[in-house]
N, C-alpha and C positions, 0 to 999 in steps of 0.2 A: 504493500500500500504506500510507503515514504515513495518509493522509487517513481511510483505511479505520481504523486504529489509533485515531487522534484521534475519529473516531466511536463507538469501541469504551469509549475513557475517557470521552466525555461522557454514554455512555449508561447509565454503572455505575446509577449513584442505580433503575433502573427494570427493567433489561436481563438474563435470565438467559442468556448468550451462550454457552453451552455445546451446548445443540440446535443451534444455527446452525454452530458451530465443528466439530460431528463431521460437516460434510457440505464443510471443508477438509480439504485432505491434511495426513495429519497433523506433518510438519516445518513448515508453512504454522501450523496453529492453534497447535504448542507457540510458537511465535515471535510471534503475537499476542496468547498469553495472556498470556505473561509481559513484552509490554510494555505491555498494557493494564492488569497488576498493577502496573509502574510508576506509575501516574498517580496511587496512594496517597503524599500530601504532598506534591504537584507545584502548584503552583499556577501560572498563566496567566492572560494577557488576553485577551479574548473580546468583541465585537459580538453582541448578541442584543437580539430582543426579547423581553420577558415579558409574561406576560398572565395574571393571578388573576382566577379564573372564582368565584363566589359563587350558591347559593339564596337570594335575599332573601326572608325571612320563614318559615326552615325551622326554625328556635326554636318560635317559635308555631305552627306546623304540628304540630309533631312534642307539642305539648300537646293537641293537638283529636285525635289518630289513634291508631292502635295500629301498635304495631312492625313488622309484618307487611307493614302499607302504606306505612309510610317507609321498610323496606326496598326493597320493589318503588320506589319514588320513585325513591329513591339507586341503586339497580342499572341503571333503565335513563336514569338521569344518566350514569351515568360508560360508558353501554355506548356509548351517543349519541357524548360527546364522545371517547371513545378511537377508534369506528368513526372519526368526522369528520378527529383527528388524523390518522390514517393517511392517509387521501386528500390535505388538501392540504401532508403534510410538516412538522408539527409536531410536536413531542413533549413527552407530557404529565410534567413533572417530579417532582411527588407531589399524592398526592389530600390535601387538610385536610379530616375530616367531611364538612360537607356543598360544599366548594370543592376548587378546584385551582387550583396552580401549572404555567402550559404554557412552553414555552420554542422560540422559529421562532428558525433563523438570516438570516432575509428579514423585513421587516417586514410586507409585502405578505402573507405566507402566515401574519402573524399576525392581522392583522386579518381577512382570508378566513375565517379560524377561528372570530374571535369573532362575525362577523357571520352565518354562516353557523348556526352553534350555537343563535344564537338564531331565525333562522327554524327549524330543527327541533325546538327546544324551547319554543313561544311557550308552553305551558301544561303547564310539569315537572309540576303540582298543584294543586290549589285553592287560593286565596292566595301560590302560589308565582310566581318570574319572577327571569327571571338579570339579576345585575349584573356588569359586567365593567372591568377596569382594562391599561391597555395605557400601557406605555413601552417606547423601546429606548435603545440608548447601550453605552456599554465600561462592563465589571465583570468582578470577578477571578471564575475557576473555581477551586476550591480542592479539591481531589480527585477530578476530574472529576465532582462531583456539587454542589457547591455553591457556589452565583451567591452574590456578594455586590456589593455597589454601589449607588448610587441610582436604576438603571431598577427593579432588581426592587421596594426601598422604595416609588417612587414611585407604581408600578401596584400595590401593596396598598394604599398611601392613595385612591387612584383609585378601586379596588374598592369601597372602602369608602363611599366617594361616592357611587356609582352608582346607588343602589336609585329616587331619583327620572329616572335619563337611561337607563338601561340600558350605552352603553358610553362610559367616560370617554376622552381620550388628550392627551397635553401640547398645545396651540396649537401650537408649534414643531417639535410632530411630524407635522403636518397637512395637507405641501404636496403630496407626492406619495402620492395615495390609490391601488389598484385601483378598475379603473371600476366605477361603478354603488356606489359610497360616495361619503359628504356628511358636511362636519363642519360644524357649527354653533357659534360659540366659544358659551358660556356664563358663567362669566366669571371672576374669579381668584380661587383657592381658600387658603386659608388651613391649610395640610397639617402634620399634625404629623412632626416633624422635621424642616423643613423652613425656612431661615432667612428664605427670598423667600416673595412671595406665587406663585402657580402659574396662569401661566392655562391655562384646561383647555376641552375642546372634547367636543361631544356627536360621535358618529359616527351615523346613519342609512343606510338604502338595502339594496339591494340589491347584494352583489358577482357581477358575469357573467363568465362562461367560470367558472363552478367546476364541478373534475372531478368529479363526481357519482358516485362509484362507489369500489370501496372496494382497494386496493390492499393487503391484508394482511401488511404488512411486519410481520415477528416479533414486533420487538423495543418494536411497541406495540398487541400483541395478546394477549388469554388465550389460555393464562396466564402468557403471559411479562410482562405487564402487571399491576404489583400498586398 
């Protein structure tokens, strides 16, 4: 039951938990609501990986096109990547415009993600093509909705890196891939706020055994997904 609870806090930031909760009895749900309203200025230590997902080149996109078609772009972005979360157990934390912040508590299921994402997305649009930034490590949760520490920093400078590799990830995060991934170092990056230099590694390949199929777990699906 904590475990179930502690899921409940981490999911605030995304999670309308109230459909899910009227199908508990109800002494069960008042008892999870109200410890899961606890998690309001509770702060905690957490192992995660993060992963900011980016359109590279969605600026100059969205000057060549009309609204109508950059909506349809961005709609079936984010339809893409929420289906994909749900299968291999990621969860997507908030969408930025044309990016997102994702959040695995496995490392393994977060790269599955990115790599995967982009075999299904090899062409979101004309000029378009994802870039992706991957760290994990300890970082505070602060309301059960908000990461702070240097994984999540550092996979946004990563992101930002990307547009020529596609997925960035630290060197020292490199040793145990899922099969059918390849890293490549590349070589050390020069990252704003960041006191060292970074060496940083390309990811390729292909990940095998991915469950291919879509397990529609509520709480990262419309519209409980915003």
């Amino acid at each position: 039951m904590n475990d179930f609870v502690s899921d409940l806090i981490e999911e605030r930031a995304s999670v309308d938990v109230e459909p899910a909760l009227r199908a508990i009895p109800s002494g069960v749900a008042k008892s999870l609501t109200h410890q899961a309203n606890r998690s309001i200025g509770v702060t905690m230590r957490v192992s995660r990986t993060i992963i900011f997902v980016d359109l590279s080149g969605f600026s100059e996109y969205l000057r060549n096109t009309d609204d109508t078609e950059a909506k349809r772009v961005l709609t079936h972005f984010r339809r893409v990547s929420r289906d994909l979360a749900s299968e291999v157990g990621v969860r997507i934390d908030k969408f930025l415009g044309d990016g997102f912040m994702a959040v695995s508590v496995e490392q393994d299921a977060g790269i599955v993600f990115a790599m995967e994402l982009h075999r299904r997305l090899k062409e979101p649009g004309k000029g378009l093509r994802l870039r992706i930034g991957i760290a994990s490590g300890e970082m505070m949760l602060i309301d059960g909705d908000d990461y702070i520490g240097e994984p999540p920093n550092l996979a946004s400078r990563l992101c930002d890196e990307a547009h020529e590799f596609g997925t960035l990830i630290p060197t020292d995060q490199t040793r145990n891939l899922p099969a059918g991934v390849r890293a490549t170092p590349v070589r050390d990056f020069d990252l704003r706020g960041f006191a060292k230099l970074v060496p940083v590694s390309r990811l390729s390949g292909e990940p095998l055994n991915v469950r291919r199929n879509d397990t529609e777990e509520l709480w990262t699906r419309t519209p409980y997904a915003v």
